[in-house]
C-alpha positions in Angstrom: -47.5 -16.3 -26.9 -46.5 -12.9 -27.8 -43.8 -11.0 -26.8 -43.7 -7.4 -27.0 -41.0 -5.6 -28.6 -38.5 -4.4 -26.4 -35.1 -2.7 -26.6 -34.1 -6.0 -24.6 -35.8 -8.7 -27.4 -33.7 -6.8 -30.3 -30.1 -6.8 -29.1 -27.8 -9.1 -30.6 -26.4 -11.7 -30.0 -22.5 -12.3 -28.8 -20.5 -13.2 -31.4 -17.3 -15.5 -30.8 -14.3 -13.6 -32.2 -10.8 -14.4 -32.0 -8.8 -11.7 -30.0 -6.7 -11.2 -33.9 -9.8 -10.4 -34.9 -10.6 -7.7 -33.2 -7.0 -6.4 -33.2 -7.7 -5.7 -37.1 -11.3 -4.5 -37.0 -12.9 -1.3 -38.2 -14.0 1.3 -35.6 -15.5 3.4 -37.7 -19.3 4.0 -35.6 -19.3 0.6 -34.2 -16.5 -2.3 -34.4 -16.5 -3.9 -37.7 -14.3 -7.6 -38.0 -13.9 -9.3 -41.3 -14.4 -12.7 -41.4 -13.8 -14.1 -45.1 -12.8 -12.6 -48.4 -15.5 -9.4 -48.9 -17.6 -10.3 -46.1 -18.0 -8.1 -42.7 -19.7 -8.4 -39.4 -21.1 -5.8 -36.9 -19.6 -6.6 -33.2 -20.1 -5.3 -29.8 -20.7 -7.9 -27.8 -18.7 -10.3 -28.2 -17.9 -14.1 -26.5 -14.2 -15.2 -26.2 -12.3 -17.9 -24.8 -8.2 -17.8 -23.5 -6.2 -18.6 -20.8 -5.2 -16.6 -18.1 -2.0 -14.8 -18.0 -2.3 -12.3 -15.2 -4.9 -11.0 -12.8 -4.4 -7.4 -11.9 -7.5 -7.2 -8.9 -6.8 -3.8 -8.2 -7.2 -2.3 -11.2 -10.0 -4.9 -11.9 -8.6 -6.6 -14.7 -7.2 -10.0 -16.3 -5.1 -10.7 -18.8 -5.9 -13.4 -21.4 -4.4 -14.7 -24.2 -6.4 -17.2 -27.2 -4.3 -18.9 -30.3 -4.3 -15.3 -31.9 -2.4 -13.2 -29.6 -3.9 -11.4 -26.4 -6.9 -9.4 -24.7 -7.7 -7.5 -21.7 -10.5 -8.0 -19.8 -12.4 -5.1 -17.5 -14.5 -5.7 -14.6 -13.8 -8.8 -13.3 -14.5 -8.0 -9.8 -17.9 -7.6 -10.3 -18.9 -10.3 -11.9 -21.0 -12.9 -10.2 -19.2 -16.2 -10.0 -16.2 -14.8 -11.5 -13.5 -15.1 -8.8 -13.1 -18.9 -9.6 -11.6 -17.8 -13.1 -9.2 -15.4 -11.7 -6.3 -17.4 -11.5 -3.4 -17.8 -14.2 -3.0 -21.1 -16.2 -7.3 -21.2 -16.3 -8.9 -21.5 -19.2 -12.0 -19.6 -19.0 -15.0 -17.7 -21.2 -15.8 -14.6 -21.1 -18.8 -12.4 -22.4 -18.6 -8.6 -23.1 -19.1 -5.0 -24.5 -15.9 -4.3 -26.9 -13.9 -0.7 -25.0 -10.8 -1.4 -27.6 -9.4 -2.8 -30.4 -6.0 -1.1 -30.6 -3.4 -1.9 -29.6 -4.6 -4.7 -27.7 -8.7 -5.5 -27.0 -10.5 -4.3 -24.3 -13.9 -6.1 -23.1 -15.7 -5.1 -20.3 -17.0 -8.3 -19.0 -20.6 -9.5 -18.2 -20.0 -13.0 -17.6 -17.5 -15.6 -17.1 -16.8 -18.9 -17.0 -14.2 -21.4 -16.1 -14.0 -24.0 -19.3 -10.8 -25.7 -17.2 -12.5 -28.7 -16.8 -12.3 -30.0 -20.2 -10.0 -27.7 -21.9 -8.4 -29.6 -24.5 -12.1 -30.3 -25.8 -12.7 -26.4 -25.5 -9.2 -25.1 -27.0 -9.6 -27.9 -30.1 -13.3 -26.5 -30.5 -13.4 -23.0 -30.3 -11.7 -21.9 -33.6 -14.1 -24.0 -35.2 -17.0 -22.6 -33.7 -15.7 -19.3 -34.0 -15.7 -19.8 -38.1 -19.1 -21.6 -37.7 -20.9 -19.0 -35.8 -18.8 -16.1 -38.5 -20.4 -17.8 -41.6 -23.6 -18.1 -40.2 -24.6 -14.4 -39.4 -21.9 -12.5 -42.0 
């Protein structure tokens, strides 16, 4: 069966980036990381895993930190099933629109997860995945 095309059907999908990442990409119309020697990649939604370091509820945003430094997330409060991440020492995913790069990211979040559970597997994973997923779509 057919779809039809839709703004919805073309949008990309998140691509897992490394908070270091991001802290060095391009911003020039659109965020631009650079994954291996001469290659680049388009970002703006992105998918990111870290631990929590602070939750700030009132100003609706968490503070998490992955193996390459740090990265602010916007909007927890609003996401559904969120609040069980919201707690320092978790180790959790997140999913969302890139606000900043410099000097630290900003994503506004769209969904989270807590990856607590079996975090040494997630943690010894994800920079893996991360170079996977890069090499496959740059």
């Amino acid at each position: 069966m057919n779809r039809p095309d839709t703004t919805e059907n073309k949008r990309a999908p998140p691509v897992k980036v490394l908070s270091g990442q991001l802290r060095t990409a391009d911003s020039g119309g659109g965020y631009t990381i650079r994954p291996g020697k001469g290659r680049s990649l388009p970002v703006s939604l992105v998918w990111m895993q870290g631990t929590v370091l602070e939750v700030q509820l009132d100003r609706d945003t968490v503070l998490l930190m992955d193996e390459t430094g740090t990265f602010a997330v916007q909007g927890v409060n609003n996401i559904p099933k969120g609040k069980p991440c919201l707690s320092p020492g978790k180790y959790v995913m997140v999913m969302g629109v890139i606000q900043a790069v410099s000097p630290e990211p900003v994503i506004r979040a769209v969904k989270m997860a807590d990856l607590s559970e079996l975090v040494a597997l997630h943690r010894r994973m994800w920079k893996l995945e991360v170079e996977d997923l890069q090499q496959v779509m740059a």
